[in-house]
C-alpha positions in Angstrom: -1.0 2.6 5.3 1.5 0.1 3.7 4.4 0.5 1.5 5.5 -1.9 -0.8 9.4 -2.6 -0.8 11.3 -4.9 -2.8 14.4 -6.5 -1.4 17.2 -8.3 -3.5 19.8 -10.2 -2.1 23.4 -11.9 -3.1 25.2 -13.8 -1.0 27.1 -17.1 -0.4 24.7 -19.9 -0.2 23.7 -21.9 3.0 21.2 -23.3 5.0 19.0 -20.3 6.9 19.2 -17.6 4.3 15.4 -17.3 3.8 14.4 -17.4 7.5 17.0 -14.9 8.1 14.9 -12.8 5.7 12.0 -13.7 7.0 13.1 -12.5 10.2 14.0 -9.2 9.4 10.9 -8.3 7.6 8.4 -9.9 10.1 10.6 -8.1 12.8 9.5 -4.6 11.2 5.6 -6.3 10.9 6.5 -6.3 7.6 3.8 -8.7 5.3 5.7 -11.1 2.7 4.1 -10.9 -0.4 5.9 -12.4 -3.8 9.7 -13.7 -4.3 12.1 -15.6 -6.5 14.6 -17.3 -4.7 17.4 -19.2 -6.2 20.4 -21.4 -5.6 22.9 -20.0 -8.7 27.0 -21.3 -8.9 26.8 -21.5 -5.3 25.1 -18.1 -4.8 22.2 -17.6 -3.0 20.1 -14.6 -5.4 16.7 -13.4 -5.0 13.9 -11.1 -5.0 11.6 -10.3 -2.0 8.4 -7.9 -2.8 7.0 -7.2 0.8 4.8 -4.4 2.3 5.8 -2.5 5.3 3.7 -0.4 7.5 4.3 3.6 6.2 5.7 4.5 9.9 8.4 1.5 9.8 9.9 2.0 6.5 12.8 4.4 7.8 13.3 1.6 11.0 13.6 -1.4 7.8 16.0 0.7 6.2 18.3 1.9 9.3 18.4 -2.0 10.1 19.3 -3.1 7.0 23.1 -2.4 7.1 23.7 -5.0 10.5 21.4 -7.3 9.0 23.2 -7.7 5.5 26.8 -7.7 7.9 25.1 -10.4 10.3 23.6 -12.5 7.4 26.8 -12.3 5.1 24.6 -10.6 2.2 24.8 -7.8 -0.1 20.9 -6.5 -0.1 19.5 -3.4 -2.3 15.9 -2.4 -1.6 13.8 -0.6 -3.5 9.8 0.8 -3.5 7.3 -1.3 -5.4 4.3 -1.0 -7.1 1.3 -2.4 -5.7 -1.5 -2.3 -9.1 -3.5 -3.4 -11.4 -2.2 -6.1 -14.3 -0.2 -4.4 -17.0 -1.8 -4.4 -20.4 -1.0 -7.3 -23.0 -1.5 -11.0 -23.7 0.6 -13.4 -21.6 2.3 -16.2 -23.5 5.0 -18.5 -22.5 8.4 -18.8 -25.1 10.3 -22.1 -24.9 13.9 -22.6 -26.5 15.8 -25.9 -26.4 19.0 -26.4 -28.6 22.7 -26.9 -29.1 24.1 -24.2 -26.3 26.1 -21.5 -28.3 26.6 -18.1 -27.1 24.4 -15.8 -28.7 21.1 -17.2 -27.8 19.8 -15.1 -25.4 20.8 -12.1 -27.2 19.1 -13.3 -30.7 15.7 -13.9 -28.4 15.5 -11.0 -26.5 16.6 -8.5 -29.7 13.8 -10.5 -31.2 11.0 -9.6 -28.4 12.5 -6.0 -27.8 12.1 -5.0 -31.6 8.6 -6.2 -31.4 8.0 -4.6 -28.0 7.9 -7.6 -25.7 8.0 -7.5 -22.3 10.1 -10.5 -20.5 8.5 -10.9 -17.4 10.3 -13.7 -16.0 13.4 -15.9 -17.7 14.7 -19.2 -16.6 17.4 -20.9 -18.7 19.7 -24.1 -17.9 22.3 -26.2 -19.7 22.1 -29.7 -19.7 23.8 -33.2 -21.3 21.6 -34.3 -24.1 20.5 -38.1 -23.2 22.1 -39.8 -26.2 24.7 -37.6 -27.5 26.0 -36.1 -23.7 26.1 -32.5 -26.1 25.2 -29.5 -24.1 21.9 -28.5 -24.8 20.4 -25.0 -23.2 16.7 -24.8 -22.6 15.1 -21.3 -21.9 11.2 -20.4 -20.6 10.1 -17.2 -20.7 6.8 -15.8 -19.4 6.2 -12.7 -21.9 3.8 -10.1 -21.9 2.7 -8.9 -25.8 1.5 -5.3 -26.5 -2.7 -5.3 -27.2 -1.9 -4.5 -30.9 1.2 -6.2 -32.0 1.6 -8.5 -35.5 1.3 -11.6 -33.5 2.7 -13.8 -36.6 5.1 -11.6 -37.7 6.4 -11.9 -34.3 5.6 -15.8 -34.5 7.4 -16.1 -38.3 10.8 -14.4 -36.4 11.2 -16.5 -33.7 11.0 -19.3 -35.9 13.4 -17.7 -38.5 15.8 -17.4 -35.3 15.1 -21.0 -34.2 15.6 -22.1 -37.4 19.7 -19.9 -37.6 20.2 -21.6 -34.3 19.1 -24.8 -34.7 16.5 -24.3 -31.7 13.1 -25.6 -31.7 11.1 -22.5 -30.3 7.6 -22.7 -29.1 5.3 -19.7 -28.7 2.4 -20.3 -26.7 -0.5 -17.9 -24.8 
């Protein structure tokens, strides 16, 4: 039997942080399964979900204190969840606008009042080809309860991309 472990990591950024992690869970005949893996204000961040065999699980987690002082990381594991597809409709949320603090916030309050579930979130902030201003673009995979006022949740956005001066798409 397998359990399914999910293994973040912080740490300075350089060259041989993901074979390191590799490594240690191939090391334990651990199975890599699904991550996002990023290179943040010169962090390395990410998220590892792996399976383990059952009768290795307390080995993985008795190594994992030398391995996050021999790899220069900070590493917090947890059990996952190894299932079926939540319920809901996916759909994809894109924001691009003048960056002012508050944007984030005003989207997610948005999806949370409607019971949206952000199921991943990338955002960046760029120079605006013509102008140089500093625009922030979002993209968010959502997942939408079964039953939920689709336009109502459709006329919001807009009323928020509209406030902010962000054109908003909402697409399934």
């Amino acid at each position: 039997m397998h359990t399914p472990l999910l293994l973040s990591i912080l740490g300075p950024d350089r060259p041989g942080i993901v074979e390191d992690v590799a490594s240690l869970i191939r090391e334990l005949d651990g199975n890599w399964l699904e991550s996002r893996l990023t290179r943040l204000a010169g962090q390395f961040a990410g998220i590892v979900q792996f399976s383990i065999p059952s009768e290795r699980e307390v080995a993985f987690r008795e190594r994992l204190p030398d391995f996050e002082s021999e790899a220069g990381l900070q590493c917090l594991l947890g059990r996952g969840e190894m299932g079926d597809e939540p319920a809901g409709r996916c759909f994809t949320l894109e924001c691009v606008g003048q960056d002012r603090p508050g944007i984030v916030h005003a989207i997610t309050d948005v999806l949370a009042g409607f019971g949206v579930n952000v199921e991943s979130f990338g955002s960046e902030c760029s120079s605006a080809p013509m102008s140089g201003e500093t625009l922030f673009h979002a993209t968010l995979k959502v997942r939408v309860p079964e039953r939920l006022d689709l336009a109502g949740l459709e006329q919001r956005l807009g009323e928020i991309g509209d406030e902010l001066m962000l054109d908003v798409s909402f697409e399934e």
